[in-house]
FIMAR-769065 format. One record per residue (C-alpha): residue number from 1; residue in one letter; x, y, z. Coordinates in nm, 2 decimals. Each point is the difference from the previous one (the first is absolute). Layout:
<recs>
<NUM 'A' <X Y Z>>
...
</recs>
This chain:
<recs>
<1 'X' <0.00 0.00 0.00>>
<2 'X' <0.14 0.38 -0.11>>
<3 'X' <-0.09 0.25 0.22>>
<4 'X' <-0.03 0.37 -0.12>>
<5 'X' <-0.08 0.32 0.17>>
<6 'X' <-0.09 0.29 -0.20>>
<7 'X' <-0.04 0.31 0.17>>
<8 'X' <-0.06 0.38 0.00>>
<9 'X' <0.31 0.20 0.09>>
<10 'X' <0.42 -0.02 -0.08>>
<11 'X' <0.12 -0.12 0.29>>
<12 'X' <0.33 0.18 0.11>>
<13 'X' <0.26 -0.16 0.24>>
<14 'X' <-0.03 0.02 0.37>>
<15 'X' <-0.13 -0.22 0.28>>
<16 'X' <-0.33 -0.09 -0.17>>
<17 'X' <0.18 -0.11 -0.28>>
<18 'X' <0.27 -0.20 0.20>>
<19 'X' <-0.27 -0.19 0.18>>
<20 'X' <-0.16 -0.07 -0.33>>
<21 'X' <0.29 -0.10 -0.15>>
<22 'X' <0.08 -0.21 0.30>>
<23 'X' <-0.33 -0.22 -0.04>>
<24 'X' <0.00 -0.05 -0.36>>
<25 'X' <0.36 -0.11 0.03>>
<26 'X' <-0.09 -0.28 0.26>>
<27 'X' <-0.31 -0.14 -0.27>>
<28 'X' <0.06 -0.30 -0.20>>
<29 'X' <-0.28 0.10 -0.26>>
<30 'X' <0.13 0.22 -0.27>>
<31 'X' <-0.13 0.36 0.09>>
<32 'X' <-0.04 0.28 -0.28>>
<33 'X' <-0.03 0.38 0.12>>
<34 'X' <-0.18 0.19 -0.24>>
<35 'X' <-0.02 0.41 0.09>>
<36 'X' <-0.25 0.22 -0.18>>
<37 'X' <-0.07 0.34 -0.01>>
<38 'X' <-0.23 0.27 -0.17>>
<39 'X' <0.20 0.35 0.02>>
<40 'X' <-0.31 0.19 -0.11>>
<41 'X' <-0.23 0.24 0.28>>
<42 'X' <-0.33 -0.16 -0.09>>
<43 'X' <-0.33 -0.01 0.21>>
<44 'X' <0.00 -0.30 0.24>>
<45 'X' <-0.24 -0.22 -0.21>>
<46 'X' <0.22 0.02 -0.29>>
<47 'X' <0.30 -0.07 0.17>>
<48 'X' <-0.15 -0.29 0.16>>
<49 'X' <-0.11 -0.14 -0.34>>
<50 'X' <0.34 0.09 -0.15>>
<51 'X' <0.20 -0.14 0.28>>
<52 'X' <-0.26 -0.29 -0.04>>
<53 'X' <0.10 -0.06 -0.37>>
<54 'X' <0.34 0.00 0.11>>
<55 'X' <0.02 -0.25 0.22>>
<56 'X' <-0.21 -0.27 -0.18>>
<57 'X' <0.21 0.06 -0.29>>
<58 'X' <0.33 -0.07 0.23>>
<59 'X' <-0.11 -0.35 0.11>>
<60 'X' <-0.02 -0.31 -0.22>>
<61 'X' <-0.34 -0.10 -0.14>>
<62 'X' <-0.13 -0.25 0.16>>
<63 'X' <0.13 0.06 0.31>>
<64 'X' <-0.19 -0.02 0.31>>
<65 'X' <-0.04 0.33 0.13>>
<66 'X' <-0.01 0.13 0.38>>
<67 'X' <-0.06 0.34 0.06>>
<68 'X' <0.15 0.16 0.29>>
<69 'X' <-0.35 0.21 0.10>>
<70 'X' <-0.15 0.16 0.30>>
<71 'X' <-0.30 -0.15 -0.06>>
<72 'X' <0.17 -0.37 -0.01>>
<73 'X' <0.01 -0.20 0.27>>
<74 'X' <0.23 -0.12 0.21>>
<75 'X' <0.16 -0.31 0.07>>
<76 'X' <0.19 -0.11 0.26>>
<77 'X' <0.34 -0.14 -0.09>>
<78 'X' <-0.09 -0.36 0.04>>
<79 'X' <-0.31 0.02 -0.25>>
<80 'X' <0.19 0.23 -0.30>>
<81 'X' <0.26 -0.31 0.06>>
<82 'X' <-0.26 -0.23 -0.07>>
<83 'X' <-0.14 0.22 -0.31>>
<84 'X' <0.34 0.05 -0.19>>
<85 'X' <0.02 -0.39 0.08>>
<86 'X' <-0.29 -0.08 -0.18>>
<87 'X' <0.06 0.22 -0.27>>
<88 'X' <0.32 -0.18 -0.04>>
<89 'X' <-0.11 -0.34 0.00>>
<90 'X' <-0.31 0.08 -0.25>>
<91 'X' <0.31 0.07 -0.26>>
<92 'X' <0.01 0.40 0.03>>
<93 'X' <0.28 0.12 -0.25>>
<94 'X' <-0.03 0.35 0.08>>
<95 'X' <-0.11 0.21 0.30>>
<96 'X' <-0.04 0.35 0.01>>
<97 'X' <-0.01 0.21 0.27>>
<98 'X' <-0.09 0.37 -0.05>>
<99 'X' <0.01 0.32 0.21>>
<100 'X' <-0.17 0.30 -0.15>>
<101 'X' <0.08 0.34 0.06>>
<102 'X' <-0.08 0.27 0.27>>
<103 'X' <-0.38 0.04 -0.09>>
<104 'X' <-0.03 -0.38 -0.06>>
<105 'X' <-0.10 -0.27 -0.23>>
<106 'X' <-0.19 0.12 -0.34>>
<107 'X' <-0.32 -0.22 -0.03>>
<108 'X' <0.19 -0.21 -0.32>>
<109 'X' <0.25 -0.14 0.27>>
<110 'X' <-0.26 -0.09 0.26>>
<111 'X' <-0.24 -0.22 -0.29>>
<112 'X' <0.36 -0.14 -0.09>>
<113 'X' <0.10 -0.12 0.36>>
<114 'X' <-0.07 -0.39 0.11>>
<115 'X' <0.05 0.14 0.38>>
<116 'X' <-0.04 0.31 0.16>>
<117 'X' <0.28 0.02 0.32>>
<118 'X' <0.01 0.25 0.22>>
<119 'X' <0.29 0.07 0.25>>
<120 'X' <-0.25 0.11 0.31>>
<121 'X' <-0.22 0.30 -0.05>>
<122 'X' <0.32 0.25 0.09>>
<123 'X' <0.10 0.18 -0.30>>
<124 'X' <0.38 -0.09 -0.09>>
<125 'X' <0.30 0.16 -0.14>>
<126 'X' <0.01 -0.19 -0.40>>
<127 'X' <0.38 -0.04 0.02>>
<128 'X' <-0.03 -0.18 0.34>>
<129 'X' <-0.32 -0.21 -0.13>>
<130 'X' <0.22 -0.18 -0.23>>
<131 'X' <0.26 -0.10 0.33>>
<132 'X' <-0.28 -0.13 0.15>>
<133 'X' <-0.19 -0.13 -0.30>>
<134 'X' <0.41 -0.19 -0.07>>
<135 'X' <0.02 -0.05 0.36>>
<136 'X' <-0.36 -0.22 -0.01>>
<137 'X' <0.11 -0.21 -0.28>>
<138 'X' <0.26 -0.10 0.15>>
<139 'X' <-0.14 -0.06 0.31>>
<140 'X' <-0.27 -0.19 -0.25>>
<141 'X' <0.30 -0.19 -0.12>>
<142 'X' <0.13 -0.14 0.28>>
<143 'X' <-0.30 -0.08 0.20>>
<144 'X' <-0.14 -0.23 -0.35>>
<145 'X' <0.38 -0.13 0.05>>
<146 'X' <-0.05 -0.08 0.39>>
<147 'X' <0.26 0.23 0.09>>
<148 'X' <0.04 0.10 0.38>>
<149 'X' <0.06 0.41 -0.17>>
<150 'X' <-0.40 0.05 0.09>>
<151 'X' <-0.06 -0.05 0.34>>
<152 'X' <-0.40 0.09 0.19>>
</recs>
């Protein structure tokens, strides 16, 4: 199974990147960054819709697609384990993860997405969603493996 990540925003070094950086390093599935980003001042809904475009052209078709989303829910770790598990033993090739920008997801992203996930109701810096979103995947990783990393 590939894993992608297409997101909203150029990331630029520092400790959100680092921690990122760490976490994809550790995975054993092959992980693709993709970074998009629409340079014009437009109203929010077209920027949304833009950004939108953006990001579903990034990913593979085909893909299964999770949107990173307010509105998703939230898993605890054990359970998104147990999701990215059965995705990979239905035969996923690719999945996509996406983070929109600061006003959101454009509609076009959210009738894409297989899953809605959410990261808590708190509103989150995007560079440091994609540590934590790396960070989980890992965690993912390990626990499917029956590694001692996650501990309740």
């Amino acid at each position: 199974m590939r894993l992608w990540l297409a997101a909203v925003g150029r990331s630029r070094g520092g400790p959100a990147r680092d921690l990122f950086d760490e976490y994809v390093g550790r995975l054993s599935w092959p992980f693709t960054l993709r970074e998009v980003e629409v340079k014009k001042r437009l109203t929010s809904d077209e920027l949304k819709r833009q950004e939108a475009d953006l990001l579903l052209a990034a990913i593979p078709a085909g893909a299964v697609v999770v949107a990173l989303d307010e509105r998703g829910k939230a898993l605890p770790s054990e359970a998104f384990a147990a999701k990215l598990g059965d995705w990979r033993d239905r035969g996923t090739g690719d999945l996509a993860f996406l983070i929109g920008g600061a006003d959101g997801h454009g509609d076009a992203v959210r009738a894409r997405a297989d899953f809605l996930m959410a990261f808590g109701p708190m509103t989150w810096p995007h560079m440091l969603v994609r540590g934590m979103l790396a960070e989980q995947i890992y965690r993912a990783q390990q626990i499917l493996a029956g590694h001692p990393y996650h501990r309740v």
